[in-house]
N, C-alpha and C positions, 0 to 999 in steps of 0.2 A: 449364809453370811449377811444379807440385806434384813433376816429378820434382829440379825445380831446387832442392828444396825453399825457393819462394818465398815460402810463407805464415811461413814461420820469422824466415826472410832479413827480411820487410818488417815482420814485430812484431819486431824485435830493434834497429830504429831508428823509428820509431814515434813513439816519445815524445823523440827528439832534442831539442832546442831549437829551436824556430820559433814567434816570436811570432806573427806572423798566424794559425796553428793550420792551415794548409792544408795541412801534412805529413800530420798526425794526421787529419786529414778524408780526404784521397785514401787511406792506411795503410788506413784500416779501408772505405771503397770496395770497393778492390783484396779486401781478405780477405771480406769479403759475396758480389763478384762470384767466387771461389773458392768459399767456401760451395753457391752457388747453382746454377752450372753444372758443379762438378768434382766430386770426389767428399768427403763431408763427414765419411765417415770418416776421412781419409788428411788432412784441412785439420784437425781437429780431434787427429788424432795429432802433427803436427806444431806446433800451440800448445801440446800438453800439455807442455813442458817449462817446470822454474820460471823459465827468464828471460824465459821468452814471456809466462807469466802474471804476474809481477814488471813485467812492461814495460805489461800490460794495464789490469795494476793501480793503478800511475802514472799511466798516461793519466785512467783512470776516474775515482779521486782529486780530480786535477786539475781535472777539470771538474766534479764534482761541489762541490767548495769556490767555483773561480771562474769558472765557466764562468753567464753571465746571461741569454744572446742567446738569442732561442730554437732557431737550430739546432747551438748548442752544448751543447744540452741534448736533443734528439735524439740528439746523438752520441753522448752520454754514456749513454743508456737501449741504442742500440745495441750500444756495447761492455758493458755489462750481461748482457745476452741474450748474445754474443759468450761470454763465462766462464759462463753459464748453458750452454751446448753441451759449453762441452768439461766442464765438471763432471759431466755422464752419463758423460761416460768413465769407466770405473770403473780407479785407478790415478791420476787427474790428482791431481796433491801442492798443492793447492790451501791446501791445512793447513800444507803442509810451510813453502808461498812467501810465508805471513805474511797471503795474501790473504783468509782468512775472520778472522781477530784484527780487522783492519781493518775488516773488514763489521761486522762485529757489528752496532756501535753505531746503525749505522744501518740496521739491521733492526727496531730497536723504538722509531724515531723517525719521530713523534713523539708517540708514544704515552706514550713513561715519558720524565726526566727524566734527563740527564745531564751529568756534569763532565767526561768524553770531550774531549779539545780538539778533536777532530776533528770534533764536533758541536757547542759550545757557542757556535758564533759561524755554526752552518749555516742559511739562511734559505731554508723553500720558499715556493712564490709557490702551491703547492696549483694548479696550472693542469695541462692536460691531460699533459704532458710530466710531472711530478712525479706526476700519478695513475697515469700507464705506469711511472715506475720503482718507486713502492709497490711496482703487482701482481708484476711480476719478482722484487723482493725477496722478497714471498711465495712466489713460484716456485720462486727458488736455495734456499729450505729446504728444502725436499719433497726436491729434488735431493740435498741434502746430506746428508738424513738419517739414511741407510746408514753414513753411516762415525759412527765411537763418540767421535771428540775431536770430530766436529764437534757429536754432541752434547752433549757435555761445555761447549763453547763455547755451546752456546745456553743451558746451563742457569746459567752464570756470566753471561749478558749479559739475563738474565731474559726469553727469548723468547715465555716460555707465558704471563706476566702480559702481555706485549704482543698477543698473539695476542687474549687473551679481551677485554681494552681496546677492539680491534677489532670482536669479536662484537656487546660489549654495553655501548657507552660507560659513562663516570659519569656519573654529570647533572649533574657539577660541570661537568664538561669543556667548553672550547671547540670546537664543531665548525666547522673549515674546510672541511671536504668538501661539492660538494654532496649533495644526499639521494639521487640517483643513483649517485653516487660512492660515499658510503658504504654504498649497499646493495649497492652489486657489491664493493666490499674485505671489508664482513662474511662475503659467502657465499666469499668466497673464502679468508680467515682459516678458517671450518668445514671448509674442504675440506685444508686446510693443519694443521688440527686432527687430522683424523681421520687424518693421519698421521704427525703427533708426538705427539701423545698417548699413544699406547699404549706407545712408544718413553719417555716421560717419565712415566710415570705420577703420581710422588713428587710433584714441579714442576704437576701438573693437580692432585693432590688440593690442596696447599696453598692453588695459588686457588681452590679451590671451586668449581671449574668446573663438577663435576654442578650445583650451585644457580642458575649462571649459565647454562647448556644450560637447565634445567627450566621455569626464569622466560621464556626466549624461547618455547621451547614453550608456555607457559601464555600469553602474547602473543599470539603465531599464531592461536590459538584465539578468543581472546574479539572482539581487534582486527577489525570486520567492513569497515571500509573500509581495506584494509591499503595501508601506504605505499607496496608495491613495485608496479614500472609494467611489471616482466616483463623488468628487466636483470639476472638471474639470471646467476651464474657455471655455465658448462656447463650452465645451467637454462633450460627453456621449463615453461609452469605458473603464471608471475608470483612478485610476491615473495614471499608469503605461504609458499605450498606450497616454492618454495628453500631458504628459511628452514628448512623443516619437515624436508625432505630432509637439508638441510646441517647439522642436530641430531641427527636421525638417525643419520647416517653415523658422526658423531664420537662416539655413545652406544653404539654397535653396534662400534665398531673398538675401545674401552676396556674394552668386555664382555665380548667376545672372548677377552681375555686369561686370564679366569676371577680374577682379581682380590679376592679374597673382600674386603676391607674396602671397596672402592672397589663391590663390589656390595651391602654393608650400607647404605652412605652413601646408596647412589638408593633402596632400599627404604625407609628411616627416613624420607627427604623425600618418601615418597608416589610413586614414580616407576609404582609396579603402576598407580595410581586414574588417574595422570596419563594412561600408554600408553592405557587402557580408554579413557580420553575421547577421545584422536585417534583413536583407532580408531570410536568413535560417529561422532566427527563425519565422519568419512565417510562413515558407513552412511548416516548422515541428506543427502548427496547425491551420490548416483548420476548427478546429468545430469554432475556436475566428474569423472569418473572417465578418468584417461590412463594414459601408462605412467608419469609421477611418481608421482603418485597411489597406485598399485599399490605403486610402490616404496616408499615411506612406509609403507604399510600392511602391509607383506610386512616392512619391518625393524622396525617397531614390535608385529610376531609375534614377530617373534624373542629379542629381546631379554625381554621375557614370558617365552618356553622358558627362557634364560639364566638370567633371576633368580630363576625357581621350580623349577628342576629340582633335585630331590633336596631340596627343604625342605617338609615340608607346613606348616610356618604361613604361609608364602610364598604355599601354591597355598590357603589358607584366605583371606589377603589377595584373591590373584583372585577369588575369591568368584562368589555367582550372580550378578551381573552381567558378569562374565567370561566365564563360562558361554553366557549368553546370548546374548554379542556372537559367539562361537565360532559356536554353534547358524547363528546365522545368515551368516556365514563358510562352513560347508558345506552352506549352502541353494544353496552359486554353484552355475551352470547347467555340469554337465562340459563341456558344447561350447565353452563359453568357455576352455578349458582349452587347445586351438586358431587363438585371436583372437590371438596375437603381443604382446600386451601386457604380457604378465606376469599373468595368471593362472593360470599354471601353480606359476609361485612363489609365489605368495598360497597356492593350494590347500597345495602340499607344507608353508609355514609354519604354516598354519592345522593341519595334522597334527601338527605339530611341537610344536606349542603344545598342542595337546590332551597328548600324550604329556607333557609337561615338567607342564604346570600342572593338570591334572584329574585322572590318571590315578595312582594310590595316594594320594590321599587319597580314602576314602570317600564320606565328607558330598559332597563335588563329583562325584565321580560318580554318584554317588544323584540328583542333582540333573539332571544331566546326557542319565542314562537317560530319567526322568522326560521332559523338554523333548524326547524325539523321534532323540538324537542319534545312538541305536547303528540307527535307520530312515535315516540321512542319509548315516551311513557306508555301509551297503548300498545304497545308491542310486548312491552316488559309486564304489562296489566296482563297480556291475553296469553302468555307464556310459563309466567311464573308462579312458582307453590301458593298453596294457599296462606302463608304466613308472613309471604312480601306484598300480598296485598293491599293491606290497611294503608302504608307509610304510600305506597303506589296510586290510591286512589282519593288519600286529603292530600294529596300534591297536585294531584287535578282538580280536587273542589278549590285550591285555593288560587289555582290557576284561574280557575272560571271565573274570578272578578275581571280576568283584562276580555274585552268583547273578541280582539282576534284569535287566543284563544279557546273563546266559545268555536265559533266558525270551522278551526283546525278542527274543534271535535265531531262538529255536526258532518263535515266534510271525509274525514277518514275512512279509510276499507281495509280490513287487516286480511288474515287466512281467511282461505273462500270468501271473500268479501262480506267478510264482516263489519257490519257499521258500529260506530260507539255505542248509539243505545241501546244494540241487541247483545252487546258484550257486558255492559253495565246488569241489564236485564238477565242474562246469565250466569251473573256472578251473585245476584240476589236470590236467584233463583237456590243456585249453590248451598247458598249461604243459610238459608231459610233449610235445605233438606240437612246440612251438618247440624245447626242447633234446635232441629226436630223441631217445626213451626211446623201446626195442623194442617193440613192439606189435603185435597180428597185427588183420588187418583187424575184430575184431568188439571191440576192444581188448583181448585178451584177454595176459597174458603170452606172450612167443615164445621167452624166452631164461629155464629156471629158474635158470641159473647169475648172471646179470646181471639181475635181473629191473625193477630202477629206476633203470639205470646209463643216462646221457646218452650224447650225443654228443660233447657240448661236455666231458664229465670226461673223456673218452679223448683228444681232443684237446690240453686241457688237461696230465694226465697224459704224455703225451708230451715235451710241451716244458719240463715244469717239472725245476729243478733240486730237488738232495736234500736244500736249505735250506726250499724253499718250504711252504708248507701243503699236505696230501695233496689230490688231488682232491675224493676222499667226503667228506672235510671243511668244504672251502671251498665246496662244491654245497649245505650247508644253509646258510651262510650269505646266497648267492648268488641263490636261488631259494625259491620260495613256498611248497616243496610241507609245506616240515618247517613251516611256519604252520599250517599247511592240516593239517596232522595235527596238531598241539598241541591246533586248534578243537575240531577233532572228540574230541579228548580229553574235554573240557569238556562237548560237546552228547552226547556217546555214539556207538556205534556200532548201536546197536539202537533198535527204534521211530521211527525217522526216518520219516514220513507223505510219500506223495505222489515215492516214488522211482521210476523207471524201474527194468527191466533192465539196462540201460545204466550207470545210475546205482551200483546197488547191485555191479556188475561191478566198477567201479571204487574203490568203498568194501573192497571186501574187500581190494586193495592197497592202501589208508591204512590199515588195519588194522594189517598186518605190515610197516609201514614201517619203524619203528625195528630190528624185525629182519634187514631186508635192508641199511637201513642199514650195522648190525653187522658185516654179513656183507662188505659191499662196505670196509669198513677192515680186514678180516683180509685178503681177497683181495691189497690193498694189499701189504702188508706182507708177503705171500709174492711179490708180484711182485716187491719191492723188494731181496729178496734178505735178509731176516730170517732172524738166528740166534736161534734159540730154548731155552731148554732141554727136558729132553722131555716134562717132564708139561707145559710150558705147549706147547709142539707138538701135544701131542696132545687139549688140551684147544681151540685151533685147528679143527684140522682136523676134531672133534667137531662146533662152533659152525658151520663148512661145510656139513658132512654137513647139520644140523638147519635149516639156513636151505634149503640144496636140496631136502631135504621141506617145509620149509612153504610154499614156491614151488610146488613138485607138489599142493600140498594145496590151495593155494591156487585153482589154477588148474584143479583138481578144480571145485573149487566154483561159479569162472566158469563151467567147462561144464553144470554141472547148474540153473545161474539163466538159462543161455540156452537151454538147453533145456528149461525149464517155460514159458520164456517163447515158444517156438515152439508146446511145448501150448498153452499160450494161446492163440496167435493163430491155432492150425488151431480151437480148439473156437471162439474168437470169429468164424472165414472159416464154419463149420458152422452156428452161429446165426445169424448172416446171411442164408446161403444158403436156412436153412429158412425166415425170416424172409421173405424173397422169394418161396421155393414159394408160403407161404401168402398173400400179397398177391396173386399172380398167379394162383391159383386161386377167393379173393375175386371180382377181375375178371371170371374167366369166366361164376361163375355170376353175376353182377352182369348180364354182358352177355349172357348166355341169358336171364335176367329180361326184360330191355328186349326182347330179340326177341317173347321170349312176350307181353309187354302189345302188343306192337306189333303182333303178330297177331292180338291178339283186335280190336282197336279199332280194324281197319283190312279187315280179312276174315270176311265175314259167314260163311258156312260154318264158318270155325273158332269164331269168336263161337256159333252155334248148335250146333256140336259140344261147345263150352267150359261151355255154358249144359245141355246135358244130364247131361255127368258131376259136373253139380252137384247136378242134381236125384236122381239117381241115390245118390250120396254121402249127400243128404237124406233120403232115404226109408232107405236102409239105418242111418241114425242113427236114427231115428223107431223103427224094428221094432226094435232093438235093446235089451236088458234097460237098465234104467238102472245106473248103480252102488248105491245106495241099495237097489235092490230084489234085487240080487244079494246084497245084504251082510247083509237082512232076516234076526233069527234064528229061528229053526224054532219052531212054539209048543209048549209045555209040558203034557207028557199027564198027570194025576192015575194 
């Protein structure tokens, strides 16, 4: 049938004339049972032409004006959805076929108020079949969105006052809907929102939609027996948290755009106090926590990041109770960070949001040190996977311009007492054995010519074209270690307390990082076939040379720290040992002791032998000068 092209053939008489309407009933049959069993790409190619949708259009029309019965109103929602399909096509001239002009008006009915003939005499009965073709109509927008006249058309047919009508009646208003009804078109209206919105910007400021978003939100909140029964659009959670989500969405997709007056507007209405309080009220219950939940909380981060980034009066609004709320945001447990819920994206928001709203304004990080936070970041540093790293350790290099917390870091002890720089040092270490940086079994340099070059940058470097970013370039962006050397910029390379050999092996390459760095983008650039003049050639091949000694020099140094460090541990195996002699010599005379009492108090002959060289002993003390009388001074002759 689809090669007969049927689907064409039977919408192209369709709408013929037949009063009983059993044409138009079996037509659109036939094309559903095509739809469903054939293929719906090839059925949906075949309506996209304008007289198929002209003919669809007609039908729909029709029964929308006079169609009463109820499965004439069926039908009617049917072929709805039917031009809902082929509109994802992208190319159907739906625009072209008069078919969205048409719509229009009754996409914001009956929300707003029109002279439309095609509306002025339309009566819904508000019954389930009239609620199905509402949500569709919200539907074919989203659909339509993509193309620019159809947004042109929504903005002459005032769709975004209709849309917010739906969020958050008037209370003049008549409501037909049930409260069912209307909590499933409001959440679906948000969800319809968040993606016209950003697309209409002009048309959302004029309704003052952030005021009418903020007032829901501020409802959510206080409202403790919320009306919803948990007919959430796309929502499990109930209505309340829908709601919450579905403000969300559409406050976060308008943000998004960077929108400078339309981000003054939520600042001026208080939106920073507003976020901090959804975000409380979650803290304050942990037994309601899902994945909505999370998600609410995860975009009402973000949006925080958004409207304080780069303003410090902004992150002075956040203020210390923003602060606070954060603090305890990275008290979350890292394992959770594994639970599938979305606490992985909470965590990385919550980074996100430190970085935007605390970080260069002082006063808030002063605040922030104080409350514990640059201890919580090390915690979540020395806990978590390796791909919450990054965002975890430029939060601390950007920390380290405030001096207190340098101090917090040189100060810290985590699991078995680990200090910063040996966890830093560890994480480099990590880092260097994932992206297979040369190494010789005691870590020591193996290659002076490549001495911090990956695996992954030669790999990379091979495949890359001569557009793309160098290697050595894109590897500091990429990886931790150029963090990991900024740190220690900060905390020093000397007096670090409590380092291994191991440890300090590895500090003397973040040391000369930035110079092998150097070195590794000259190499570059002779690889690449660089023409040079010749003092700068020569001043090149100079910067080579002095990196390949300080690699030699370098790695000088490693062998003379692991070789005091094997003195150590032969004079530490020496003191032990002797340590042992003397225990075990202790022993023996311990245990010739015990024999000798045992002999005496158990063998009378030795007992009477032991009893004479006493008396023996005694009497030769007795004959014996005393000291006193040895010391006596000689008397004095006139």
């Amino acid at each position: 049938m689809l090669r007969a092209q049927a689907a064409q053939k039977i919408c192209f008489h369709m709408s013929e004339g037949d009063p009983s309407g059993e044409l138009l009933f079996r037509s659109s049959e036939i094309l559903w049972n095509l739809l469903e069993n054939g293929s719906r790409q090839e059925v949906t190619s075949q309506l996209s032409s304008s007289d198929c949708i002209a003919s669809l259009r007609d039908a729909f029309l029709h029964l929308l004006l006079k169609g009463f019965r109820h499965h004439e109103r069926q039908l009617r929602n049917d072929l709805l959805l039917l031009l809902s399909l082929i509109a994802e096509k992208p190319g159907a001239p739906l625009i072209e076929s008069g078919f969205l002009k048409h719509l229009t008006p009754f996409l914001t009915f009956p929300e707003l108020k029109s002279h439309n003939p095609l509306v002025r005499n339309l009566k819904l009965t508000f019954n389930q079949e009239d609620f199905e073709m509402k949500k569709l109509l919200l539907n074919i927008m989203v659909v339509l969105s993509r193309d620019l006249a159809a947004l042109q058309l929504f903005r002459e047919g005032r769709v975004m006052l209709a849309l917010m009508l739906l969020v958050k009646p008037s209370p003049s208003a008549v409501c037909r809907w049930t409260s069912r009804q209307q909590e499933e078109l409001q959440l679906q209206a948000l969800s319809t929102l968040s993606t016209l919105a950003p697309l209409m910007l002009d048309e959302y400021i004029i309704c003052q939609a952030n005021t009418c978003l903020l007032l829901l939100l501020d409802c959510c909140l206080q409202d403790d027996t919320s009306s919803g029964r948990g007919h959430g659009f796309h929502g499990s959670g109930g209505g309340r948290k829908a709601q919450l989500r579905g403000c969300m969405r559409v406050l976060r997709s308008v943000t998004s755009v960077e929108h400078e007056p339309l981000q003054q507007d939520l600042c001026d209405q208080g939106a920073i106090r507003q976020l901090l309080g959804v975000l409380r009220w979650f803290l304050g219950r942990p037994q309601d926590e899902d994945a909505v939940a999370l998600e609410i909380q995860t975009d009402c981060l973000f949006l925080l990041s958004v409207l304080c980034e780069g303003d410090v009066h902004r992150k002075e609004l956040f203020g210390r109770d923003g602060v606070e709320v954060l603090i305890q945001y990275l008290s979350l447990d890292a394992a959770l960070v594994f639970s599938g819920l979305g606490h992985n994206k909470l965590l990385l928001s919550t980074v996100d949001c430190l970085w935007s709203c605390v970080v260069g304004c002082f006063g808030m990080e002063d605040v922030f040190v104080a409350g514990g936070g640059v201890d919580l970041l090390l915690q979540l540093l020395q806990r978590s996977p390796r791909r919450m790293l990054t965002p975890l350790v430029s939060a601390l290099l950007e920390l380290c311009e405030n001096p207190q917390a340098v101090t917090h870091l040189l100060r810290w002890s985590g699991d078995r007492d680990t200090s910063a720089p040996q966890l830093l040092l560890h994480i480099w270490r990590r880092e260097e054995e994932t992206t297979g940086v040369s190494r010789d079994p005691h870590g020591m340099i193996a290659d002076v010519k490549r001495p911090i070059v990956s695996r992954h940058q030669d790999e990379s470097s091979s495949s890359s074209s001569s557009h793309d970013v160098s290697a050595a370039v894109r590897d500091v962006s990429e990886n931790l270690r150029a963090n990991i050397y900024c740190i220690f910029c900060k905390l020093g390379f000397e007096g670090l307390l409590g380092l291994s050999a191991e440890d300090h092996v590895t500090l003397s390459v973040i040391h000369r990082y930035l110079d092998f760095k150097v070195c590794e983008v000259v190499q570059e650039l002779w690889s690449e076939g660089a023409l040079a003049v010749p003092s700068d050639e020569a001043a090149l091949k100079s910067v080579l040379q002095v990196s390949e000694a300080t690699a030699e020099s370098v790695r000088s140094l490693q062998q003379s720290i692991l070789g005091r460090r094997q003195q150590e541990e032969l004079q530490e195996e020496q003191r032990l040992y002797s340590e042992i002699r003397f225990t075990h010599k202790q022993r023996e005379i311990a245990a010739e002791a015990w024999r000798s009492y045992v002999a005496r108090t158990s063998n009378y002959s030795v007992l009477k032998e032991f009893r004479r060289l006493q008396e023996e002993r005694s009497t030769t003390e007795h004959d014996a000068p005393s000291d006193t009388e040895t010391n006596k001074p000689a008397p004095v002759t006139e």
